[in-house]
N, C-alpha and C positions, 0 to 999 in steps of 0.2 A: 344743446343750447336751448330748442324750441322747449324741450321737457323743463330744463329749469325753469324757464320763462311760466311755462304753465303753473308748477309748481310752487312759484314764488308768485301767482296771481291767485291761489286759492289761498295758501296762506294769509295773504291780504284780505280778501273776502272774510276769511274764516274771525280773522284781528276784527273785523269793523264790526261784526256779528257780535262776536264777544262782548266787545266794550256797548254794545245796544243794549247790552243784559246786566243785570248783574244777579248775586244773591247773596244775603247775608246773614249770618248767625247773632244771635241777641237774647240777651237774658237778663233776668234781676236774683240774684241769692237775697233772703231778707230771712235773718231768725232771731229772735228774743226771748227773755224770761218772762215770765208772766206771775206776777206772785195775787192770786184771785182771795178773798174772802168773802162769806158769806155768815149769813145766818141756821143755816143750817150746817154748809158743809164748804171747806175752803179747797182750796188747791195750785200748786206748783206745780207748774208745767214747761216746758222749753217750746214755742209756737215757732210757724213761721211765717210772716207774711204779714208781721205787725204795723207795717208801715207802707210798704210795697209789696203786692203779690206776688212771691217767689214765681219764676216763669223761664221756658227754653222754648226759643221759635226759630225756624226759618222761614224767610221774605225775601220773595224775590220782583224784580221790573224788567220790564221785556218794551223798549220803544218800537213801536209798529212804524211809528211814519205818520206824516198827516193829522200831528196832534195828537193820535192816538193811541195808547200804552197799554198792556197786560200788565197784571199782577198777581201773585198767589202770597198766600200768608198762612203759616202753619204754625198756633203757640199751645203749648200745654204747659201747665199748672206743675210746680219742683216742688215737693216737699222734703226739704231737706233736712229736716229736725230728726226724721227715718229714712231718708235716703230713697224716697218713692217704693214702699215697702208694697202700698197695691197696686205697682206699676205706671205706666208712662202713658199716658194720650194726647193726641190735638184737641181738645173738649174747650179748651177756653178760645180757640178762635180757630175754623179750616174755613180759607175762603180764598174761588177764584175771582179774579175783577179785570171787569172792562173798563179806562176810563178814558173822559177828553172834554171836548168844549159842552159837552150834552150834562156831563156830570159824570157820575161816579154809579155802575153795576155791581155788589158784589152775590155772590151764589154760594152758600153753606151754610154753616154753624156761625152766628154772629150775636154781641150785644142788641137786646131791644133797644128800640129807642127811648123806650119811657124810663131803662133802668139810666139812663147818662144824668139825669137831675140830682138824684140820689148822691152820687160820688162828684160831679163836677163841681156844686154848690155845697158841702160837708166838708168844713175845716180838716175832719179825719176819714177824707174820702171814704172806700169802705172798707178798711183794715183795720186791725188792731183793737181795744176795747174801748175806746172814742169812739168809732163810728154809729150813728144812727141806724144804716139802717140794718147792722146787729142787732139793733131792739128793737126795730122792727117787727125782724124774723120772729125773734125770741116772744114778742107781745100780739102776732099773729096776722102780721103782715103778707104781704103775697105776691111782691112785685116779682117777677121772672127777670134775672139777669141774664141769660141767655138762651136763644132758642135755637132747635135743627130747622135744618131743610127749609130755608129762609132763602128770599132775595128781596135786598135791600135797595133805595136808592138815594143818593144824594145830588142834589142840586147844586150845579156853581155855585160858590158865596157873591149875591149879588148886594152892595152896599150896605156888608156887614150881617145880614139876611143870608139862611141857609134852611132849606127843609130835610127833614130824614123819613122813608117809607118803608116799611117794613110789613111783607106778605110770608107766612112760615107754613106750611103744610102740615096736620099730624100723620097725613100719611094712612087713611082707615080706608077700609074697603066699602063700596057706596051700602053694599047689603050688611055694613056694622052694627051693631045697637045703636053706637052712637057714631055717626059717620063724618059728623065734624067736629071729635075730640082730639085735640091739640093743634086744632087752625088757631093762627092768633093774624089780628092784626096792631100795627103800631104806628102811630106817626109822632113828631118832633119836629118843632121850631125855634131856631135861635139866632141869637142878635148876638155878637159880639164887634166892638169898634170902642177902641180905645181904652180907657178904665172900665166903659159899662161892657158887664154879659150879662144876657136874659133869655131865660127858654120856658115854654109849656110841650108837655108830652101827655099822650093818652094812647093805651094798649088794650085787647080789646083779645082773650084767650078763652076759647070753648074746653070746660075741664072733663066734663062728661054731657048725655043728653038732656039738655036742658038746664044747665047748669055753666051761669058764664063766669070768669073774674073781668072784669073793668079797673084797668088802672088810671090815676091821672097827676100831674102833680106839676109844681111851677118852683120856677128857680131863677134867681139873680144873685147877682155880685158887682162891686164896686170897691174901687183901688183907688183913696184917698193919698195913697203915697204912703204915710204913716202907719197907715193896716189895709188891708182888703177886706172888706165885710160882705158877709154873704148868708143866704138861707135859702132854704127851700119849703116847700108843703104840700101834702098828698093825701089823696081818699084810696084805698081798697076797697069793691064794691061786692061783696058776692052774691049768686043768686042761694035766695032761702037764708042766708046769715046776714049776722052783724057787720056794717061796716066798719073799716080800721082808718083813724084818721088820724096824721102826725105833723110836726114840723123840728127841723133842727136849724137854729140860728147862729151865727161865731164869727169867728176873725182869724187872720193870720195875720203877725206882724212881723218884721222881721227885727230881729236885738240882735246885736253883734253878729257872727257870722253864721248864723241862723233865724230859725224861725219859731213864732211863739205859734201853736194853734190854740185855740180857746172854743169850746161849743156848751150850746145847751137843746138839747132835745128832748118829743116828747112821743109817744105813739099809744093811742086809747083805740080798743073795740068794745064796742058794748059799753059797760062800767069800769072794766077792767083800764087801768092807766098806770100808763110805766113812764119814770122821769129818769134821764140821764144830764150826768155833767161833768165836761170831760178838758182837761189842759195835758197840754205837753210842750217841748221843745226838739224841735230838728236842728243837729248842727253839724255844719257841711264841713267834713274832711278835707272833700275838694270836688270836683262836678259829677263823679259817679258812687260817694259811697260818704253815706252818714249815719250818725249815730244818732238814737233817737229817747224819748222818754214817754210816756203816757199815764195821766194817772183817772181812772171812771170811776163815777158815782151813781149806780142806778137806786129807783125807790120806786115800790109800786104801792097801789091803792086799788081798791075797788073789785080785789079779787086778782091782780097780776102776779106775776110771777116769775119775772123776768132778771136776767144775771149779765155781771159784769164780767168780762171776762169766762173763766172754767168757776165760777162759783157758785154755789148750791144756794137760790134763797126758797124760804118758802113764802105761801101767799100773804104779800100785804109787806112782805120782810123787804130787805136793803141787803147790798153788795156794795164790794169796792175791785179794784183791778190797778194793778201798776205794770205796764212792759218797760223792758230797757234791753234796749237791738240795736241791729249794725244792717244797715241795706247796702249790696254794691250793683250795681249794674254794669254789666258787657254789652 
């Protein structure tokens, strides 16, 4: 009797433990066709991640007590158009976290802060041949979406008010050539309450000795009901080059049981300037899986060179890009 009584008290304990915790699996599949033309050279292709970044994570919560919480969160990158043909990582997010009334710890591999203006304020986040800062990249941008060896921190959201800190180590030995290549620092601020959200972010990454990038860029949005309107804008600063300076402006509306996105963006360094202009429509199946449309028009000037999509232009030439996908999330 004493023995069951024990036994049926660990059990108990072991039940309450459990339910303190949890963990769970979550994903997004997203693949499309991509039909690219160029001026020099076109291209079909089968992409994935045209709308939502294909992804497989596990996250897990652990209640400590006293307010206090653990967390872990494990996501990598699916490419499902080949099946993860170079293999599988956690690379798009490993992070442990403390959090509670102080705010939010986390320790690993994590988004900058300065890259969230990019995709939060971009009608075409940053997927697909809409998005900005695609032509960024391509026009010789240099924001870092994510860094190692990071801890980050978030503050309560105090009356719509949030800050974001981010310290990332490169990790060199002090007697390196360059012994503070791939320190970065980053901070972010943002407002969200109500229809308004507004943020400024600035990054701040040692590439080699003597040699820094400076990111900066500002972002808002506002929900009229009828559309949400939103933009953003940004300088890339390096030491010894040209700086890259951009903006992409647009909408999302919603018609029937989707959504229109609408953008126009721009990104110059130097002389060089690339124009992008980009619509499409999302239309919701039902709350985890839609199908979607995109169609890009980039143009460059001044010496650019930048593409729509998988397509070839050359300098000063023009592209176009169409996807048409299905995203589902778990």
């Amino acid at each position: 009797m004493k023995k069951s009584l024990i036994a049926l008290a660990v059990l108990a304990a072991s039940g309450t433990a459990f339910a303190q915790s949890t963990v769970t699996m979550f994903g997004i599949v997203d693949a499309a066709v991509s039909v690219a033309k160029g001026d020099v050279a076109d291209k079909t292709s089968m992409i994935n991640s045209g709308y939502n970044s294909s992804r497989f994570g596990v996250r897990g919560v652990e209640d400590l007590g006293g307010g206090l919480k653990a967390s872990f969160h494990l996501e990598g990158a699916l490419s499902n158009d080949d099946g993860n043909a170079t293999g599988f990582n956690f690379q798009r997010r490993s992070l442990v976290s403390l959090m509670g009334g102080f705010g939010q710890i986390d320790l690993g591999r994590e988004y900058t802060p300065h890259f969230w203006n990019h995709t939060v304020y971009d009608p075409f986040g940053t997927n697909g041949s809409g998005s900005q800062i695609g032509l960024n990249t391509a026009a010789g941008g240099a924001t870092t979406v994510r860094t190692n060896n990071a801890i980050n921190y978030y503050t309560p959201t105090m009356g719509g008010f949030k800050l974001q800190a981010q310290m990332a180590f490169g990790e060199q030995s002090s007697n390196a050539a360059a012994p503070d290549a791939g320190n970065m620092t980053s901070f972010r601020a943002s407002y969200d309450m109500g229809n308004l959200s507004a943020a400024v972010a600035t990054g701040k990454t040692n590439v080699s000795a003597g040699v820094d990038i400076t990111s900066t860029n500002y972002g808002a949005a506002y929900n009229f009901g009828v559309a949400k309107v939103m933009g953003s804008v940004f300088k890339d600063e390096r030491t010894g080059a040209a700086d890259t300076d951009g903006y992409v402006f647009g909408l999302l509306a919603p018609v029937g049981p989707g959504t229109v996105r609408f953008a126009m963006s721009q990104t110059e360094t130097g002389t060089a300037q690339a124009k992008k202009t980009a619509i499409g429509y999302v239309y919701g199946l039902s709350k985890r899986t839609d199908l979607y449309a995109t169609y890009a028009s980039v143009k460059n000037s001044g010496g650019a060179s930048a593409n729509a999509g998988g397509a070839t232009s050359g300098v000063n030439g023009s592209s176009t890009a169409m996807d048409f996908g299905v995203k589902h999330s778990f």
